[in-house]
LOVOPA-821796 format. One record per residue (C-alpha): residue number from 0; residue in one letter; chain; x, y, z. Coordinates in steps of 0.1 Angstrom, whole numbers, always signed. Each point is the difference from the previous one (the first is absolute). Last residue first. Layout:
 tigu bake lumtor    xx    yy    zz
  NUM    A      A     X     Y     Z
...
END
This chain:
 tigu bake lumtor    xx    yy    zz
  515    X      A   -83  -272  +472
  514    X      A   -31    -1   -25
  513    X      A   +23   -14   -30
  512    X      A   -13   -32    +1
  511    X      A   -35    +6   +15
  510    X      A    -1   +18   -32
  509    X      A   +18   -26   -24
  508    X      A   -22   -25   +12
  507    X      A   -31   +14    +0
  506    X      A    +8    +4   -36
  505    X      A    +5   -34    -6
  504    X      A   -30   -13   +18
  503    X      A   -13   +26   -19
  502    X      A    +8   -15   -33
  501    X      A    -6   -38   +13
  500    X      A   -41   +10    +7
  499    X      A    -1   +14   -36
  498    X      A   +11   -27   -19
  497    X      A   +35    +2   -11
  496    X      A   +20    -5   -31
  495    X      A   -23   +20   -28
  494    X      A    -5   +29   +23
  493    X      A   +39    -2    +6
  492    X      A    +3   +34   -19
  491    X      A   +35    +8   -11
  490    X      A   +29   +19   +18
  489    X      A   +19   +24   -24
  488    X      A   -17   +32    +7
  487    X      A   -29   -12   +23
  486    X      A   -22   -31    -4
  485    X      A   -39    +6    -1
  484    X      A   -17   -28   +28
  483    X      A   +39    -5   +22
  482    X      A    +7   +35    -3
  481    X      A   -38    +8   +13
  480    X      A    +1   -28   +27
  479    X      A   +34   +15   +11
  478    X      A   -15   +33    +4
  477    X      A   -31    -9   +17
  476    X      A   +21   -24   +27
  475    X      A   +20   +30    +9
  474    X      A   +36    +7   -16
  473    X      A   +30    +5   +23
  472    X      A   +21   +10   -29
  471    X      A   +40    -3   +20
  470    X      A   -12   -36    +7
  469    X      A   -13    -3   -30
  468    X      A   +30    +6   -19
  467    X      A   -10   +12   -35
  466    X      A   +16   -19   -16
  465    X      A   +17   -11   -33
  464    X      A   +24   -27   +11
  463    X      A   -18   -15   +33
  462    X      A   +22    -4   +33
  461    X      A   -20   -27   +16
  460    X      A    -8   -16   +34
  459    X      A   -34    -3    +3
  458    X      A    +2   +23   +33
  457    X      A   +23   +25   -16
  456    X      A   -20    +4   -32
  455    X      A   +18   +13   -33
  454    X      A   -23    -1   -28
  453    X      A   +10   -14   -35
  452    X      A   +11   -36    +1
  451    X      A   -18    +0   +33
  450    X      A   -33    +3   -11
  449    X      A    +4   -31   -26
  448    X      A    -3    +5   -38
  447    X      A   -21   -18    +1
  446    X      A   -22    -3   +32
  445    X      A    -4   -28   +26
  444    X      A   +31    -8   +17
  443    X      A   +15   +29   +21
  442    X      A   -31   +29    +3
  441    X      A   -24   -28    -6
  440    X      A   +14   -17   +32
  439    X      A    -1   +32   +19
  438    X      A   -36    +5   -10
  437    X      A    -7   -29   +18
  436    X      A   +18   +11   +34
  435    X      A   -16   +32    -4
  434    X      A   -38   -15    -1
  433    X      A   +13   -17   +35
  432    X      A   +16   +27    +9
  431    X      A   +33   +10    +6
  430    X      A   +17    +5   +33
  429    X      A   +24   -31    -6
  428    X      A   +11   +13   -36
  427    X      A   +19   +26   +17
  426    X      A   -11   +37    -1
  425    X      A   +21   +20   -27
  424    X      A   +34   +18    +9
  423    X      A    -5   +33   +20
  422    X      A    -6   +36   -19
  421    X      A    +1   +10   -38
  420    X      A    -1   +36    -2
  419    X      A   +34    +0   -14
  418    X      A   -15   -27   -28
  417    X      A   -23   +20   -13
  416    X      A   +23   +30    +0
  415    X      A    -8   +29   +23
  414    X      A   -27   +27   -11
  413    X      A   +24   +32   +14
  412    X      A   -11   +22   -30
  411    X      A   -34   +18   +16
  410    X      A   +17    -1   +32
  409    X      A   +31   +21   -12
  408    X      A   -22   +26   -15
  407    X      A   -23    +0   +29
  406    X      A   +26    +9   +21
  405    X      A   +13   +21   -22
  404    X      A   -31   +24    -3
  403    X      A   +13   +18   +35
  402    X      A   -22   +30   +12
  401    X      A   -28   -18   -13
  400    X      A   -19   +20   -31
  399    X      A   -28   +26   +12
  398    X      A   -33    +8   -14
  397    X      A    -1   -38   -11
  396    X      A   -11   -18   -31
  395    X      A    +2   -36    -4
  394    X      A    -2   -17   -31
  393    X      A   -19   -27   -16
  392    X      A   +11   -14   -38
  391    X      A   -23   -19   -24
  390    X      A   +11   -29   -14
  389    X      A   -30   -19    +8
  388    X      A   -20   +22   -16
  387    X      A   +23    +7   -34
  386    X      A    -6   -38   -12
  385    X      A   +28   -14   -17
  384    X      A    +9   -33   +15
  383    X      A   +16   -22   -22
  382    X      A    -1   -31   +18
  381    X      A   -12   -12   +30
  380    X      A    +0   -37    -5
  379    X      A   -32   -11    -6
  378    X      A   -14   +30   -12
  377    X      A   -26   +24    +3
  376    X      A    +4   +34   -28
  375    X      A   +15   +28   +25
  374    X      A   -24   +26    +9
  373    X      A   -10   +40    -9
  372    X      A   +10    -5   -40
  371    X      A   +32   +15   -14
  370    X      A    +1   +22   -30
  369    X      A    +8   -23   -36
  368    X      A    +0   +30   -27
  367    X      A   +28   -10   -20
  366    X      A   +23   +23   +11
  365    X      A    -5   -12   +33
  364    X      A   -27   +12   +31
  363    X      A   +13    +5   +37
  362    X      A   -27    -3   +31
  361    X      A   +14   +19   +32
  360    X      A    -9    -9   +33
  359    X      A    +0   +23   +32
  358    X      A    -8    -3   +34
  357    X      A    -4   +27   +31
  356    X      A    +4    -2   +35
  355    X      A    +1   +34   +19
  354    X      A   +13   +35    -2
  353    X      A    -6   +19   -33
  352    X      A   +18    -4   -35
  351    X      A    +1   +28   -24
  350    X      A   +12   -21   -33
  349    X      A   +27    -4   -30
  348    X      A    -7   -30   -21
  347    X      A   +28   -16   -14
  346    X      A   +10   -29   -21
  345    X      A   +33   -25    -9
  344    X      A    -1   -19   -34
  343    X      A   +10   -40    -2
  342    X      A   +16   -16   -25
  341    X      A    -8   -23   -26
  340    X      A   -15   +26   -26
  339    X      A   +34   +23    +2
  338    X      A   +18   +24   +23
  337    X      A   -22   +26    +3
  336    X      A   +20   +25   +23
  335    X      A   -11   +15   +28
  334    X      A   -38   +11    +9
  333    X      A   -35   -11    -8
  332    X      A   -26   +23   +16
  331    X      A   -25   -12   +17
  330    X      A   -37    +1   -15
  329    X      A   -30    +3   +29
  328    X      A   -21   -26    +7
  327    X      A   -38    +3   +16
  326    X      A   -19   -26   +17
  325    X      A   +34   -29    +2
  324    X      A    +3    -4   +33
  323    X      A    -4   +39   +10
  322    X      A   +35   +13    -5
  321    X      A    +6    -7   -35
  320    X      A   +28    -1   -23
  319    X      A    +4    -4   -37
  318    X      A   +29   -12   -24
  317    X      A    +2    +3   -34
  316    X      A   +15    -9   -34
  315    X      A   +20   -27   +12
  314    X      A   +26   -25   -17
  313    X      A    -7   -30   -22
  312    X      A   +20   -29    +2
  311    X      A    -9    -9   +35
  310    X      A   -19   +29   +14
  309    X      A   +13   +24   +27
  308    X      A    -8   +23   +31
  307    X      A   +23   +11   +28
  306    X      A   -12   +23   +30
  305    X      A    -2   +38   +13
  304    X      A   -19   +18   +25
  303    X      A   +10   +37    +3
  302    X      A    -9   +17   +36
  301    X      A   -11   +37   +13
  300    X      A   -13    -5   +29
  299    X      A    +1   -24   +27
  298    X      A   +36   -17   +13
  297    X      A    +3   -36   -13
  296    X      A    +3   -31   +25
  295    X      A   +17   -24   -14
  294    X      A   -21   -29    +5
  293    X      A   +22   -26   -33
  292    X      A   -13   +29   -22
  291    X      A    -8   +36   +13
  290    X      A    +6   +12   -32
  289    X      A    +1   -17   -18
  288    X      A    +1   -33   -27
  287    X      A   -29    +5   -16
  286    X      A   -10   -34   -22
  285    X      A    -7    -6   -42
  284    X      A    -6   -23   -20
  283    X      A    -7   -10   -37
  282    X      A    +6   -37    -6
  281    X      A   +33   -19    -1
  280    X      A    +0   -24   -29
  279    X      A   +11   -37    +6
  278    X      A   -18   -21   +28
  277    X      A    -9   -28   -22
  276    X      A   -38    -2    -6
  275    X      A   -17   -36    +9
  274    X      A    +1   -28   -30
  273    X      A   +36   -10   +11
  272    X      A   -18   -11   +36
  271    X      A    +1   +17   +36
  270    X      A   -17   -18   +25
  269    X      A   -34   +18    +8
  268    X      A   -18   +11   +32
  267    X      A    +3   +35    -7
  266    X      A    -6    +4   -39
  265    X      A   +33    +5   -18
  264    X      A   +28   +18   -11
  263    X      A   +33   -24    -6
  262    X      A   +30    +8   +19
  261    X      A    +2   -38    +7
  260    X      A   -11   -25   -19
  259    X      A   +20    -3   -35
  258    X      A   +22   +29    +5
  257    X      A   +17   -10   +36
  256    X      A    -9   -37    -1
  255    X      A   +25    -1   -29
  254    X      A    -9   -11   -38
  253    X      A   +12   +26   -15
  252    X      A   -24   +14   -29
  251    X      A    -1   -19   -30
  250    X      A   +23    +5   -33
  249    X      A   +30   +15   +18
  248    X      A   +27   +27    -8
  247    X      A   +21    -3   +25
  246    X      A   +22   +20   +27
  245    X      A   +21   -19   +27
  244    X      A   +17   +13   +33
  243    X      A   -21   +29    +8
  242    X      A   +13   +12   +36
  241    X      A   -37   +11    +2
  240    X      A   -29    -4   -16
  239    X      A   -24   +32   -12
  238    X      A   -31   -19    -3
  237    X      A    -9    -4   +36
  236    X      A    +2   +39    -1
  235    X      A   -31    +7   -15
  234    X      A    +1   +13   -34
  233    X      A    +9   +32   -13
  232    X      A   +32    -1   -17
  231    X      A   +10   -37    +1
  230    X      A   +36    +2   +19
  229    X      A   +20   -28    +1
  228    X      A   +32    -4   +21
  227    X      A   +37    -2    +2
  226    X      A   +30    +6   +26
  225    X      A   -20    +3   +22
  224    X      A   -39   -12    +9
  223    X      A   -17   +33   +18
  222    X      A   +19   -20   +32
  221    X      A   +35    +3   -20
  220    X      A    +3   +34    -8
  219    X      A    -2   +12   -37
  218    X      A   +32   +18    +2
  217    X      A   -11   +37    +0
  216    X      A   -18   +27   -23
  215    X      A   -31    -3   +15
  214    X      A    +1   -39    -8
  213    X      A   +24   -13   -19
  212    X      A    +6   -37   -16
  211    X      A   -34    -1   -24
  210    X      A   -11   -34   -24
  209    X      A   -27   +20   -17
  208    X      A   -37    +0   -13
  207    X      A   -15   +24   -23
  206    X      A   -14   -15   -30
  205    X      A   +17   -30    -4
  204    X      A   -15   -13   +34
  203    X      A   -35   +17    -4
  202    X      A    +1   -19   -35
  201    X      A   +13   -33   +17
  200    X      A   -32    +0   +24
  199    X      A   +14    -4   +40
  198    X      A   +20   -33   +15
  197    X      A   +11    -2   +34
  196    X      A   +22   -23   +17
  195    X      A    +8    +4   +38
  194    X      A    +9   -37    +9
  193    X      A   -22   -12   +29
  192    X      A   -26   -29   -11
  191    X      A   +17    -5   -33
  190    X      A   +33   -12   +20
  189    X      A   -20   -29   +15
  188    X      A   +12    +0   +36
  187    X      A   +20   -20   +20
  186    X      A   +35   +26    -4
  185    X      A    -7   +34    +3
  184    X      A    +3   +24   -31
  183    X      A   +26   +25    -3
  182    X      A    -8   +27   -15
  181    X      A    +6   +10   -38
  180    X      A   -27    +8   -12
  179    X      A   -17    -6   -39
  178    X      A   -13   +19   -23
  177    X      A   -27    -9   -29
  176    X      A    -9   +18   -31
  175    X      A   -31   -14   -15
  174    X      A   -17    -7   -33
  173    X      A   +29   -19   -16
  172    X      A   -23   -15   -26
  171    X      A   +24   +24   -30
  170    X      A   +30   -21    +6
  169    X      A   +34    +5   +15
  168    X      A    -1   +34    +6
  167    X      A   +23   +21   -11
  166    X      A   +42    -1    -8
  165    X      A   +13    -1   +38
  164    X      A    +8   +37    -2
  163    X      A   -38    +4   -15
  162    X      A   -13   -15   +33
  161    X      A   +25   +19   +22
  160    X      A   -14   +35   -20
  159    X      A   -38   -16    +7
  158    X      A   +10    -3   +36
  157    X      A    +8   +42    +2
  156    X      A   +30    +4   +16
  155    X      A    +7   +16   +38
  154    X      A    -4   +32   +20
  153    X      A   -30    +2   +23
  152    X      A   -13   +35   +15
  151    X      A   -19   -14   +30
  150    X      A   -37    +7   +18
  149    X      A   -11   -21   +29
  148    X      A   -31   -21   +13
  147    X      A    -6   -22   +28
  146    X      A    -7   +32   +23
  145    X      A   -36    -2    -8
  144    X      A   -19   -24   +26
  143    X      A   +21   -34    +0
  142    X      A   -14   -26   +18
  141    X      A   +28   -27    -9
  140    X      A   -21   -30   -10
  139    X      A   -34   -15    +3
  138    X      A   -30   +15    -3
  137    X      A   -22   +17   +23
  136    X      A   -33    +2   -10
  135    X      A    -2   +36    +8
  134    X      A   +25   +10   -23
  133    X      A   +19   +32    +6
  132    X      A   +27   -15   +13
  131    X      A    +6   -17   -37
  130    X      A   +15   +39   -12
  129    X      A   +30   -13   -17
  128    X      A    -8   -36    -8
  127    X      A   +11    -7   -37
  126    X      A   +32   +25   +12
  125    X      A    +6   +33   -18
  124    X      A   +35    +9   -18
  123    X      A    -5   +34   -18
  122    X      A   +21    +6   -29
  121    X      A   +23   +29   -15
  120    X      A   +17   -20   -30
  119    X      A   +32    +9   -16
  118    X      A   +16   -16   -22
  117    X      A   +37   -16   -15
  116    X      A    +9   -14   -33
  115    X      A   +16   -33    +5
  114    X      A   +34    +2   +10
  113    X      A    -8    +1   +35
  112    X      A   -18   -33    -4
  111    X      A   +36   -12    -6
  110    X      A   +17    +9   +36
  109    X      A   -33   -12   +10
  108    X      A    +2   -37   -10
  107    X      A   -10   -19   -30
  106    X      A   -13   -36   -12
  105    X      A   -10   -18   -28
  104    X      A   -27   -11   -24
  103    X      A    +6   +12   -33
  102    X      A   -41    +0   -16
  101    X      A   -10    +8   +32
  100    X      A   -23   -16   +27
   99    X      A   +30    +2   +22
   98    X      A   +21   +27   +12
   97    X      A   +19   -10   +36
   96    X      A   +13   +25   +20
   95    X      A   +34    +6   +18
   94    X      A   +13   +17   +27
   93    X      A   +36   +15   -11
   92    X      A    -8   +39    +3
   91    X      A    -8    -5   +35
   90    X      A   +26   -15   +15
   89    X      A    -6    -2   +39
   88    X      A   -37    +6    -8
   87    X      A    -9   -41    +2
   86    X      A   +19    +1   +32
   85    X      A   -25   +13   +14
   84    X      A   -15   -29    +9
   83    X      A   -36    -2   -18
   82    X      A   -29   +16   +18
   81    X      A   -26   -25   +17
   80    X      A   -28    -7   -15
   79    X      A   -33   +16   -19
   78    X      A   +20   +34    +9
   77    X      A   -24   +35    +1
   76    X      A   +21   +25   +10
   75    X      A   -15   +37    +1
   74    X      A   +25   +30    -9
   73    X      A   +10   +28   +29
   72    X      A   +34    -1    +1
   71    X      A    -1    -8   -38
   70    X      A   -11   +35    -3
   69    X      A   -33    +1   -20
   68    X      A    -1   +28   -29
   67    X      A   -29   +19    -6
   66    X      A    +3   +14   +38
   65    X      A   -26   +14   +18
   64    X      A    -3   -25   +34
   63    X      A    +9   -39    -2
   62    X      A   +15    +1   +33
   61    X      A   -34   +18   +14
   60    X      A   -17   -30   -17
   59    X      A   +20   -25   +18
   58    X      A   +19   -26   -23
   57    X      A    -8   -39    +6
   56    X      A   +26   -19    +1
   55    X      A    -1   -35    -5
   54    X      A   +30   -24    +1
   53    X      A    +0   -33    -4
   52    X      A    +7   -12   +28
   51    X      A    -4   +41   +17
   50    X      A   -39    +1    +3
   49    X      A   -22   +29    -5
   48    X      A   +20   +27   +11
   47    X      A   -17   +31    +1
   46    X      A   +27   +21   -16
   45    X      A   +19   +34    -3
   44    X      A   +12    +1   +38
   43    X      A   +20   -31   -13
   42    X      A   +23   +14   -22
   41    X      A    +8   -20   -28
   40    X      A   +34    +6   -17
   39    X      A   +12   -38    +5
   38    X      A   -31   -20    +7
   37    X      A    -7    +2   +34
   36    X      A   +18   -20   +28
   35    X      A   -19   -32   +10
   34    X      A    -7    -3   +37
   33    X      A    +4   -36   +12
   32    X      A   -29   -26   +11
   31    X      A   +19   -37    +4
   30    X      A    -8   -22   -28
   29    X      A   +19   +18   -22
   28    X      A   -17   +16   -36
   27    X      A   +20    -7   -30
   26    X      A   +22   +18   -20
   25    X      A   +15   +23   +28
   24    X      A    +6   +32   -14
   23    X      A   +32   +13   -11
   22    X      A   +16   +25   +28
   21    X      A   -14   +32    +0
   20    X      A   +18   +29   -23
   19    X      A    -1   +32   +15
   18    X      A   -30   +27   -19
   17    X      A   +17   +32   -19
   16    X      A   -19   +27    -2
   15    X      A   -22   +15   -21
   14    X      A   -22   -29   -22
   13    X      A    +1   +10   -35
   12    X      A   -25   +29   -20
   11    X      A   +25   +25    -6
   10    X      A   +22   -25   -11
    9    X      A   -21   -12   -25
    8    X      A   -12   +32   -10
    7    X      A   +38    +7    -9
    6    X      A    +8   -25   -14
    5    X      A   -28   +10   -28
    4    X      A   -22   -27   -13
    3    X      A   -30   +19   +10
    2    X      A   -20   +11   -32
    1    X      A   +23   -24   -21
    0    X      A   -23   -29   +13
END
């Protein structure tokens, strides 16, 4: 995008500050609770942290503030598993891709990517499940409200200029354009059940897709999926896979659990199938991000509210807000730069704000004329929330501010690590129930892939591969029955395993478990 591609804009746009290196992550979770370090340049007053094996890191909406541009201090993390050693960013210019469904198939590493012409892409990243707090069914999954969202400048190739490089496509059927992770996948369980592989329409991936190494002008760091990723211009995040090891051109979509069930929009109650939508194109939305966000109070008078609204692949024309729930609406103004259809545009609305509780929303409407409806469209798993109600944004408006905002500051980020809050080991075995005692021998025999092979659990004994660690999770009976009912990120339904008595056996299990 020649609009932006300056250095300079990069620069002016990268993180400030140099963040200490952390020691490499631990690839698996222990079976004793330990506090995990952030993500090197994360700062933890940024985040609501979700869960920390694998990482997710919710961003706060006073973090996310004004700016066009998302920090990478402040940028969500949404990993299906565990981050890769970092090892893998030792050398970054010799990591290597695979190119098949070509008519040369072959490989090639960054140092020769970088020889391909390169772009520019200004993009906003949005997880499937970015606002699923806001439904009342309560499904499954991190219970993101809007912070799982960000806004990059990418730098990296365009696929179709690898494609050529590698002489075309193989054959005119290829239909798709299929990626494929690198993490490492546990042993005892069928690699299609876990491997991050996504596959999207080969026209959207000749069109604008891209293999990208930057991000804001720096090293693509190694939690957003260093040294290489994809990034598919205004679709949901799932689709933009990280530490990309292999590219293809493929005939059928991939067959892994994570595109052919999961992240697929359905009724509630469903299983995801192929026939049910793919969670691809981001639709219009819009949130306010402050004041007052995160219960900072804000002094009364005059104020300016301000927030973020985008459309994947096709940009905003306006953006409204409204102080009455939606009765009248009056048009913000769009400010900053326009940095492209895929990326997101900040707003303002300058107002005389009087002491007391007051909420906002905002509705946004694209280019192509798409505005934002009141609700979210029911769904199984909570995805895709657009809705401008929910979203809406409650402030607190004082005659006087505290003498001292910083202790309310430093509360507002001191949200400890999952598993720093974890307290004493997990009840014995011996003060379980009887139901519990049952559910224990589903938790270790019963189920395929078994419990353990993923979930660490002091009192069954096991160190699981992906995580998270239950002990550190504490989960009650209602949120294990709903994991066990939907599945959740990588973990699959066991509907089709166990009857309805043995799943809460098991998940009475895991909370008397982890009740200590």
């Amino acid at each position: 995008m020649s609009s932006f591609s300056r250095r300079s804009l990069l620069k002016a746009f990268a993180i400030g500050g140099a963040t200490a290196a952390v020691s490499p992550l631990a690839r698996f979770a222990s079976a004793q609770a330990m506090e995990r370090a952030m993500p090197t340049g994360k700062l933890a007053s940024n985040f609501h942290i979700h869960n920390d094996m694998p990482w997710a890191l919710e961003a706060r909406r006073s973090a996310l503030g004004l700016a066009p541009i998302t920090p990478q201090s402040a940028f969500f993390v949404r990993n299906n598993l565990p981050t890769p050693d970092e090892s893998i960013i030792a050398n970054r210019d010799a990591w290597s891709i695979e190119v098949a469904g070509v008519a040369n198939t072959g490989r090639i590493t960054l140092a020769e990517l970088k020889t391909l012409p390169v772009r520019m892409e200004a993009a906003v990243l949005q997880c499937s499940g970015n606002g699923r707090a806001y439904f009342p069914h309560e499904p499954s999954g991190s219970q993101w409200a809007t912070g799982a969202a960000g806004c990059a400048i990418w730098t990296g190739v365009r696929v179709s200029d690898v494609i050529e490089h590698f002489g075309g496509a193989a054959a005119d059927e290829l239909a798709f354009l299929t990626a494929t992770g690198s993490e490492e996948l546990p042993d005892g369980v069928d690699p299609s059940q876990v491997v991050v592989e996504r596959s999207v329409p080969k026209a959207k991936g000749l069109q604008d897709c891209m293999l990208v190494w930057e991000m804001n002008g720096a090293p693509l760091p190694l939690v957003h999926g260093g040294p290489v990723r994809m990034l598919v211009p205004g679709y949901f995040g799932v689709n933009n896979v990280k530490w990309v090891k292999r590219i293809a051109l493929t005939e059928e979509e991939s067959g892994a659990s994570i595109q052919v069930s999961s992240y697929r929009f359905r009724d509630i109650g469903e299983s995801g199938r192929p026939e049910h939508p793919s969670m691809y194109r981001m639709p219009v939305k819009s949130w306010l991000n402050g004041p007052g966000a995160d219960d900072m109070p804000v002094l009364k008078g005059q104020a300016t509210l301000y927030g973020v609204a985008f459309s994947g692949e096709r940009g905003i024309d306006k953006v409204e807000v409204s102080v009455d729930e939606g009765q009248n609406w009056q048009e913000a103004e769009l400010i900053g730069p326009d940095l492209g259809p895929n990326a997101w545009r900040s707003f303002i609305l300058p107002m005389e704000l009087s002491a007391g509780r007051h909420r906002f929303v905002s509705r946004a409407t694209d280019i192509s004329g798409d505005t934002q409806s009141r609700d979210a469209i029911p769904n199984h798993r909570g995805y895709g929330h657009n809705g401008w109600y929910d979203h809406g944004l409650e402030i607190n408006v004082v005659d006087q501010l505290p003498a001292s905002m910083t202790a309310n500051a430093t509360a507002a980020g001191s949200t400890p690590t999952p598993a720093a809050a974890a307290g004493t080991a997990a009840s014995s075995s011996s003060s379980l129930s009887a139901e519990a005692t049952a559910g224990r021998d589903i938790f270790l025999t019963q189920v395929q892939p078994g419990c353990g092979v993923c979930h660490t659990l002091a009192d069954a004994g096991t160190a699981g591969a992906i995580g998270p660690n239950l002990d550190t999770l504490k989960p009650s009976v209602d949120q294990v029955m709903r994991a066990v009912r939907q599945g959740v990120g990588a973990m699959p339904a066991f509907g089709a395993q166990l009857s309805e008595t043995e799943m809460r056996a098991l998940s009475v299990y895991v909370a008397e478990a982890t009740s200590g």
